[in-house]
VOBA-1610 file (N, C-alpha, C; in pm, whole numbers, padded with zeros to 5 digits, always signed):
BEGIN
Unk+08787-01702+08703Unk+08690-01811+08686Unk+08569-01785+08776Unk+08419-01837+08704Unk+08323-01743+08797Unk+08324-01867+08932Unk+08270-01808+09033Unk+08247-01914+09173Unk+08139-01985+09181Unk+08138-02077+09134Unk+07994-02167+09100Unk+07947-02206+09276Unk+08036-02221+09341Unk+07947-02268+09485Unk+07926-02110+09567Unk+07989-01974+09543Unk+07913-01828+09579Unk+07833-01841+09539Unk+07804-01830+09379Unk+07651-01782+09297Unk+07570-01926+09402Unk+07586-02032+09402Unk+07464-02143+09442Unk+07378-02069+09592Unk+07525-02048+09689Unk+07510-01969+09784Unk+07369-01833+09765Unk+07418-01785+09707Unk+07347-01665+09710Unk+07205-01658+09617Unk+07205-01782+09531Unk+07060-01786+09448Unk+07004-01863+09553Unk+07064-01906+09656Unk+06957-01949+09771Unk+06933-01876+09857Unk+06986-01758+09917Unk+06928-01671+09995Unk+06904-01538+09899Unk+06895-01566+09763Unk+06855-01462+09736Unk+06852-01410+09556Unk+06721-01494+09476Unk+06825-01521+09325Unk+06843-01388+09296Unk+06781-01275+09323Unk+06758-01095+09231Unk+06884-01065+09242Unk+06950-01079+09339Unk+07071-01045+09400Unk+07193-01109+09313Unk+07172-01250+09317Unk+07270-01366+09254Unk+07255-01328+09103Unk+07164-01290+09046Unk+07115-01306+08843Unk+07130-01163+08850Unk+07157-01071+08942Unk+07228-00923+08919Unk+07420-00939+08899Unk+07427-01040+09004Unk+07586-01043+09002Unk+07635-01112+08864Unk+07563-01224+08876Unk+07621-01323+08783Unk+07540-01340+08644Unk+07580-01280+08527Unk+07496-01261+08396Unk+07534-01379+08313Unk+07454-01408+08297Unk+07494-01544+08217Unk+07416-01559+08091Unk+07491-01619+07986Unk+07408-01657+07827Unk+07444-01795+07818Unk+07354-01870+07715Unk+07366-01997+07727Unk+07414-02045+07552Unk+07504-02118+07575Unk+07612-02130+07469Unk+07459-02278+07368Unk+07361-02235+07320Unk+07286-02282+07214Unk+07395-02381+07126Unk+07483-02345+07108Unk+07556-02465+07030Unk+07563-02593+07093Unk+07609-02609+07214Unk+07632-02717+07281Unk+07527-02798+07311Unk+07397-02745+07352Unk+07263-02761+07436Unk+07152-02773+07410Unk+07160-02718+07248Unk+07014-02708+07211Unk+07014-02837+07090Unk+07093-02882+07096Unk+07127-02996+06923Unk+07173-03122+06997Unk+07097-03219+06927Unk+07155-03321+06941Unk+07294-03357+06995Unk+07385-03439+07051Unk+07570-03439+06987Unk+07591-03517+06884Unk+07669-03502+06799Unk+07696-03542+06715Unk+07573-03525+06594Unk+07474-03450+06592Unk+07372-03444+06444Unk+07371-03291+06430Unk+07418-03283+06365Unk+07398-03137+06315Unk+07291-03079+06263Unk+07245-02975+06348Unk+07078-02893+06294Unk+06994-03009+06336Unk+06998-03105+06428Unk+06885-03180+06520Unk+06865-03118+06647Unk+06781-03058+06663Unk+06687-03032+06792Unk+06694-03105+06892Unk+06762-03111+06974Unk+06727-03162+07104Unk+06579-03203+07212Unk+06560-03245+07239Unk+06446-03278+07377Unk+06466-03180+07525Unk+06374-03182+07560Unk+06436-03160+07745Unk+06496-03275+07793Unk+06571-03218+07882Unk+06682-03279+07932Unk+06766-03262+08045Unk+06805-03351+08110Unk+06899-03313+08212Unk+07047-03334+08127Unk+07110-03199+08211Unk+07254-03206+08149Unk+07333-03093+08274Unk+07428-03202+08241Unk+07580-03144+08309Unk+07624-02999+08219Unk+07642-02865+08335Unk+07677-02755+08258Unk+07783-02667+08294Unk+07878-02627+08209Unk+07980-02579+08259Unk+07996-02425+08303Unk+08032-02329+08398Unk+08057-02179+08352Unk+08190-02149+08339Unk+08156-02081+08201Unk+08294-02010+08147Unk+08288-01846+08166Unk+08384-01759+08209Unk+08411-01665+08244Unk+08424-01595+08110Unk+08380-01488+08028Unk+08377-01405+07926Unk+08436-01281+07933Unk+08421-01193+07855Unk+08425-01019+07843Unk+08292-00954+07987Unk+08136-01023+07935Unk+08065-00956+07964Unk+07984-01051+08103Unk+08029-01166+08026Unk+07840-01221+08112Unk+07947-01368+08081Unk+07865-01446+08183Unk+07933-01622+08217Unk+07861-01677+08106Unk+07966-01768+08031Unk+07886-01861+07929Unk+07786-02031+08001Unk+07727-02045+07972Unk+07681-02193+08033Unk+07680-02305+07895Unk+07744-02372+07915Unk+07770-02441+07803Unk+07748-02617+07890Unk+07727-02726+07794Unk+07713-02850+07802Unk+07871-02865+07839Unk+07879-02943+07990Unk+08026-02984+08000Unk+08113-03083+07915Unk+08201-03085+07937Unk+08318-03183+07855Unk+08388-03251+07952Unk+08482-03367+07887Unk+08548-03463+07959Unk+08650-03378+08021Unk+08705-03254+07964Unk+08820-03192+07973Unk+08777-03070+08107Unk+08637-03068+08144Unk+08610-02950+08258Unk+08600-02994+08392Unk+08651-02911+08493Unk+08618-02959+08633Unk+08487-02946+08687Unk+08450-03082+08776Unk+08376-03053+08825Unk+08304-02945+08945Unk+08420-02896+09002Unk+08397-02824+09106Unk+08327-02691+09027Unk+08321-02683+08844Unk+08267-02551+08833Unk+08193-02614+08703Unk+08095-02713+08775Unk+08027-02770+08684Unk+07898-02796+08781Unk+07751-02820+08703Unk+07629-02864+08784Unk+07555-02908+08711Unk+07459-02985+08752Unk+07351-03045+08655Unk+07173-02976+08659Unk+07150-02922+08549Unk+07045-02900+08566Unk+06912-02934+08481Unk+06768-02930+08470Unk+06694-02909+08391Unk+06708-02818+08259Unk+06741-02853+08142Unk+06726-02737+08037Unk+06624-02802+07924Unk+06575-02692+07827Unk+06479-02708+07766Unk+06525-02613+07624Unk+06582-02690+07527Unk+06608-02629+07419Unk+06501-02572+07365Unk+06477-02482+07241Unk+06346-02407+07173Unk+06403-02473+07064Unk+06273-02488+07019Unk+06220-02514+06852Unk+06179-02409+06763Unk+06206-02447+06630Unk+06196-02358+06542Unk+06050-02383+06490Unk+05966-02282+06439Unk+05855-02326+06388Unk+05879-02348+06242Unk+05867-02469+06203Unk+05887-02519+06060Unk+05832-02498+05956Unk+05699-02360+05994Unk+05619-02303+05886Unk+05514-02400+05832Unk+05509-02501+05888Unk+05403-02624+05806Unk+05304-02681+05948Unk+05353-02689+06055Unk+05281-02771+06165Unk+05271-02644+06264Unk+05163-02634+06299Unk+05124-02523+06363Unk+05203-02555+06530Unk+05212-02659+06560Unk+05289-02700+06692Unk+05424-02701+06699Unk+05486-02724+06574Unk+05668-02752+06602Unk+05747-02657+06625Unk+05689-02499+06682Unk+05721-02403+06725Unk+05709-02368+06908Unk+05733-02507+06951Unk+05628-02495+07087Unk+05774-02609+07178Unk+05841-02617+07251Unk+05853-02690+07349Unk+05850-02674+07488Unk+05818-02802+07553Unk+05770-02806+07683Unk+05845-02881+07782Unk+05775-02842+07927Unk+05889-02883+08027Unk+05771-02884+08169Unk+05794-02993+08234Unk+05686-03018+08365Unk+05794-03049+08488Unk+05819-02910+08548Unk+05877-02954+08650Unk+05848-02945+08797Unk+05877-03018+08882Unk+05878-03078+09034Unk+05923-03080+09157Unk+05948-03198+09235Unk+06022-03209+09310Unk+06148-03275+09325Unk+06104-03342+09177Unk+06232-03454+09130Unk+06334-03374+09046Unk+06474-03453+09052Unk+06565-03401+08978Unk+06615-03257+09029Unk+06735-03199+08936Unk+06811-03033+08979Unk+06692-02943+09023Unk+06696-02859+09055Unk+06681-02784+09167Unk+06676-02646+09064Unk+06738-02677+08949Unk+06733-02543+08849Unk+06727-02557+08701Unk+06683-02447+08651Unk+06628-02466+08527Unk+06647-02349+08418Unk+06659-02399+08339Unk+06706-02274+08207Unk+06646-02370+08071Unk+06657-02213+08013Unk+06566-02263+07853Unk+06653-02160+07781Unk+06676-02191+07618Unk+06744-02138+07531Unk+06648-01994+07558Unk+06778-01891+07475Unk+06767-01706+07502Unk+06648-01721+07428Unk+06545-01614+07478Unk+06466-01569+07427Unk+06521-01418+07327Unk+06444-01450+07241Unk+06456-01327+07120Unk+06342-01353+07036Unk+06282-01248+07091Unk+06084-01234+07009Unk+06037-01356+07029Unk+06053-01442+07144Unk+05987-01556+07206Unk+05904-01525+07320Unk+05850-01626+07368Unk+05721-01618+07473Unk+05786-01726+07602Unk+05805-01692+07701Unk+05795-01788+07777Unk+05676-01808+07859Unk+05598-01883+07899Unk+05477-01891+07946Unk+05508-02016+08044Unk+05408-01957+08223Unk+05389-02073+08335Unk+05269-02101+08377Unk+05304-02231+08376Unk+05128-02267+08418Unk+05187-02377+08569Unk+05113-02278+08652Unk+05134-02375+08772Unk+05019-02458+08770Unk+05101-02572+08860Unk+04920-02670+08858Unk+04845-02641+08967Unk+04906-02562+09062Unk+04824-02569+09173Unk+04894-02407+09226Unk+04770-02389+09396Unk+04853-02275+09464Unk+04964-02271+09536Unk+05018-02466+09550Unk+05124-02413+09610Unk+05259-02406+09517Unk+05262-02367+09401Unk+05370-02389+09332Unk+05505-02438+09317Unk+05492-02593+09339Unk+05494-02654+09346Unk+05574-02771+09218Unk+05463-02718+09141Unk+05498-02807+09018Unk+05391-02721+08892Unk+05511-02698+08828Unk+05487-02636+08676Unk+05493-02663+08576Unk+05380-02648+08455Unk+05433-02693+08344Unk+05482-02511+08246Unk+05569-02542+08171Unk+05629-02440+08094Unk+05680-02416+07995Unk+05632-02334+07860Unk+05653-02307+07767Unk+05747-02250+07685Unk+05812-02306+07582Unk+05929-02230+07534Unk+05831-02178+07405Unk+05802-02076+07317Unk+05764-02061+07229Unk+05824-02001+07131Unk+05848-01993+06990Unk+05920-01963+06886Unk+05886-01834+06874Unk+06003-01731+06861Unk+05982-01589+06794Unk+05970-01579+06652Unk+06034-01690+06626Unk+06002-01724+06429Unk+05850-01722+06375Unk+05733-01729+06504Unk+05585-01756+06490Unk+05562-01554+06390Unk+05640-01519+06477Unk+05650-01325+06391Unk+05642-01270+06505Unk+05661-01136+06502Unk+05638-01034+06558Unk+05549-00908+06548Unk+05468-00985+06438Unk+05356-00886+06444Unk+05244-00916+06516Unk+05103-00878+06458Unk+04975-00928+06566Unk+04926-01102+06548Unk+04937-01114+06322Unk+04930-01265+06349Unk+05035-01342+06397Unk+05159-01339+06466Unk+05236-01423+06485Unk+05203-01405+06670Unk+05105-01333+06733Unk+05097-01341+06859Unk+04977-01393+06833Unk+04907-01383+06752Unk+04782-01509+06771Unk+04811-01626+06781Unk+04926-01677+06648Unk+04980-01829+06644Unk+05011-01861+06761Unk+05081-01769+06885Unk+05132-01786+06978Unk+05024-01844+07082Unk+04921-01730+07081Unk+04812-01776+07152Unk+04734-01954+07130Unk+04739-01950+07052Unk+04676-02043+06978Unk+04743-02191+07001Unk+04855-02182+07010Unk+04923-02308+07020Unk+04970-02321+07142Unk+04978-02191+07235Unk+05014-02179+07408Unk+04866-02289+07436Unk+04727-02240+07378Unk+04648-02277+07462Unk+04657-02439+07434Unk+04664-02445+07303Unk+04659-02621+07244Unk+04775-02700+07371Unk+04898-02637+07367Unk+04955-02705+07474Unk+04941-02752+07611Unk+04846-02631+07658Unk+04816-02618+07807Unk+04690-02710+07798Unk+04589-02757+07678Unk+04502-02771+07741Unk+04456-02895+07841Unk+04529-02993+07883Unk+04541-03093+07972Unk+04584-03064+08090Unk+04655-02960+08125Unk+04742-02938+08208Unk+04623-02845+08354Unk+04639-02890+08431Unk+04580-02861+08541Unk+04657-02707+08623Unk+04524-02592+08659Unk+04568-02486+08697Unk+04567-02453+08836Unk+04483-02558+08917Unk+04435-02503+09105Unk+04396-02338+09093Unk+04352-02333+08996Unk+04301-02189+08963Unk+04411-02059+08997Unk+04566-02115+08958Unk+04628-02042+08946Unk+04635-01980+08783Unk+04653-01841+08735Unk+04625-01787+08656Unk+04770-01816+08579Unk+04741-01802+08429Unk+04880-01819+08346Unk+04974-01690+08385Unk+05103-01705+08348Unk+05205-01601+08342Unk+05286-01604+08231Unk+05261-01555+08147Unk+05401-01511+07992Unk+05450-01409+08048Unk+05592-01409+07955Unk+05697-01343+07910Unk+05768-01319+07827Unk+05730-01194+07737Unk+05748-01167+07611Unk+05913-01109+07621Unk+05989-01117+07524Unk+06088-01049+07490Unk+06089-00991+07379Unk+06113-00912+07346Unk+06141-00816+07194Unk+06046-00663+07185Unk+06045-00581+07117Unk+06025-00469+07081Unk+05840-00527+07022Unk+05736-00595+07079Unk+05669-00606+07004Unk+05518-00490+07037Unk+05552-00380+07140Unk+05456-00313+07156Unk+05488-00173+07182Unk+05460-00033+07189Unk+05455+00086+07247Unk+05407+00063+07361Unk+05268-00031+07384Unk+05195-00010+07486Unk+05235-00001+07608Unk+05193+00035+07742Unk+05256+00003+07890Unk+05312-00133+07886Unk+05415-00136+07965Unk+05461-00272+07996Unk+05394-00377+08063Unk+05305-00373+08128Unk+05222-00482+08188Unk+05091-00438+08129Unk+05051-00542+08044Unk+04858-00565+07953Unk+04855-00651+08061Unk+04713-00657+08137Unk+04650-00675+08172Unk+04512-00803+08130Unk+04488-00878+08118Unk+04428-00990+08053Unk+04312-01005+08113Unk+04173-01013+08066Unk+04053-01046+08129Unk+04060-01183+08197Unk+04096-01267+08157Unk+04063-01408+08209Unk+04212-01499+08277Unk+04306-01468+08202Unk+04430-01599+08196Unk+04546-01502+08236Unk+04556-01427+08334Unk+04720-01375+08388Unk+04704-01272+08308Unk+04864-01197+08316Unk+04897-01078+08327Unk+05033-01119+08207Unk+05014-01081+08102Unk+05161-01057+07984Unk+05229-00929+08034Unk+05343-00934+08013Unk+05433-00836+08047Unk+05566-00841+07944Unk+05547-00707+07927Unk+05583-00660+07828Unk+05730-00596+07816Unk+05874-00619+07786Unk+05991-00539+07846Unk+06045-00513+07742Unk+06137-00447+07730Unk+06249-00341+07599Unk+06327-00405+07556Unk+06386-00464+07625Unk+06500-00550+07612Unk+06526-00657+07472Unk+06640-00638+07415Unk+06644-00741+07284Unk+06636-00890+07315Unk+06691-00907+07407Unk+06693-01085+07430Unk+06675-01121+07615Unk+06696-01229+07648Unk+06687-01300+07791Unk+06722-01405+07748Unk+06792-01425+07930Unk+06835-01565+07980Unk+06694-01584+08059Unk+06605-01727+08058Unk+06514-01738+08154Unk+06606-01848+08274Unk+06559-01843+08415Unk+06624-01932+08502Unk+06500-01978+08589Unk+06480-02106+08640Unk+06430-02127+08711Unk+06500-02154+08866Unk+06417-02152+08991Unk+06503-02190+09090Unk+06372-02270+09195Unk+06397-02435+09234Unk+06327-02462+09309Unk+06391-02420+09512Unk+06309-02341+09531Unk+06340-02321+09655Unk+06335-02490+09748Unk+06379-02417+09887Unk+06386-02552+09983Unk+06243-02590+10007Unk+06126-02457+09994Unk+06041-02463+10032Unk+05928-02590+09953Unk+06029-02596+09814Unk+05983-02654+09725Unk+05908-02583+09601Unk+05888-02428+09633Unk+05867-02371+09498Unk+05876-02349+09378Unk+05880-02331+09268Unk+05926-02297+09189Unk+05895-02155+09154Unk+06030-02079+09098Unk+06042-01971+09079Unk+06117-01930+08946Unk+06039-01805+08888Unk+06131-01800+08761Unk+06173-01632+08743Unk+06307-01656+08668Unk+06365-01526+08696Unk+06397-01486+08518Unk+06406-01361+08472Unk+06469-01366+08357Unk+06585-01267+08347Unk+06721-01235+08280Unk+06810-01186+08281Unk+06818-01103+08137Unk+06761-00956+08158Unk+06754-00899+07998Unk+06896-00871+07984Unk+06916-00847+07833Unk+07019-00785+07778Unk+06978-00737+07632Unk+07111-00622+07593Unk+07032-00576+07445Unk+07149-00656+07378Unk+07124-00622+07216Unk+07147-00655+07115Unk+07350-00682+07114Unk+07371-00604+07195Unk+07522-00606+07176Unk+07557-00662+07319Unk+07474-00778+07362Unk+07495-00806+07482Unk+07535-00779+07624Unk+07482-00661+07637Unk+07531-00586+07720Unk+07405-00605+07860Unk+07411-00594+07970Unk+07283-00644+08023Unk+07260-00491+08068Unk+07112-00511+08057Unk+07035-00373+08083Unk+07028-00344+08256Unk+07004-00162+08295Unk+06997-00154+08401Unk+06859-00234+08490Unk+06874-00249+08581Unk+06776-00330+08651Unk+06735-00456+08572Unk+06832-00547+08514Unk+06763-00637+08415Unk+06719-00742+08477Unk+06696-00795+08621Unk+06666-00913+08668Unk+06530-00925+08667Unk+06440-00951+08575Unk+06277-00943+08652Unk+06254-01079+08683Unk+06175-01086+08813Unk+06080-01159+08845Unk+05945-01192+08760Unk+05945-01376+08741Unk+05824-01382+08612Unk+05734-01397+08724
//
């Protein structure tokens, strides 16, 4: 059974270390849907989450009446939306987090999705953050749609002239791994078929985000912890 109060331990002195030991995927059935409606989309949300011990990597699943708490925690999660092909936005969900509430944060696996941070300020502090649909495509127009509806989302959202940060997952370039952006942050670019994204608010009060690659047969890649 994995050690839910080690890993807490050690994503506090240290998450690269902790999201190297402990690989985790997030059980989308439980978390991302309504309970009880089938194929309803969920909201953000706080929720109680369980880890289950696997073959490869810890499952995180929505707890049950039937799990202990001692290997249970509550955190910020942020299911993804599908883009419905008709509303240029319903491919987009969002999440503004703080000082309030868990201390940690996860969003459904990325696969040919975008995760994107917009801090509001320099002391990071408090973020707002993007889940974006890989269903938008994977070619050049489905990274415009991306663009396009990242900015529609952000545009209220206050920067302290901190610069944006995405995070692409999927096979969508040859190019070097870090493009370079004239105006709005730095996209970065990795091999990897899918990710776990995690957030972690330090004591300091930061927020920090980590992602956990793996390929196609779930296997996690060497060095897969990057720092977003």
């Amino acid at each position: 059974m994995p050690d839910l109060e080690d890993f807490l331990i050690k994503l506090e002195q240290d998450p690269v270390v902790a999201l190297n030991e402990y690989n985790f995927k997030v059980d989308e059935e439980s978390l991302d849907f309504v309970p009880g409606q089938i194929g309803i989309q969920d909201e953000y949300k706080q929720v109680d989450v369980t880890l289950v011990d696997e073959a490869q990597t810890i499952k995180l699943r929505a707890m049950t009446s039937g799990d202990s708490p001692r290997n249970s925690l509550r955190i910020w999660y942020l299911p993804w939306k599908r883009w419905d092909e008709v509303n240029q936005m319903s491919g987009v969900s969002g999440a503004t987090l703080d000082n309030k509430g868990p201390g940690i944060f996860l969003t459904s696996q990325l696969t040919g999705c975008r995760f994107t941070i917009q801090y509001h300020s320099g002391d990071m502090t408090k973020a707002t953050v993007l889940h974006l649909a890989g269903n938008y495509g994977e070619n050049l127009k489905g990274a415009q749609a991306r663009e396009s509806v990242e900015s529609e989302a952000l545009t209220n959202v206050p920067t302290g002239g901190m610069l944006r940060r995405r995070y692409s997952i999927g096979r969508y370039s040859k190019n070097p791994k870090f493009f370079k952006l004239p105006v709005d942050g730095v996209r970065t670019y990795y091999d990897g078929e899918k990710a776990t994204v995690l957030g972690v608010r330090g004591k300091d009060g930061k927020w920090k985000f980590f992602a956990q690659q793996y390929d196609r047969n779930d296997a996690f890649m060497k060095d897969q912890v990057k720092v977003l």
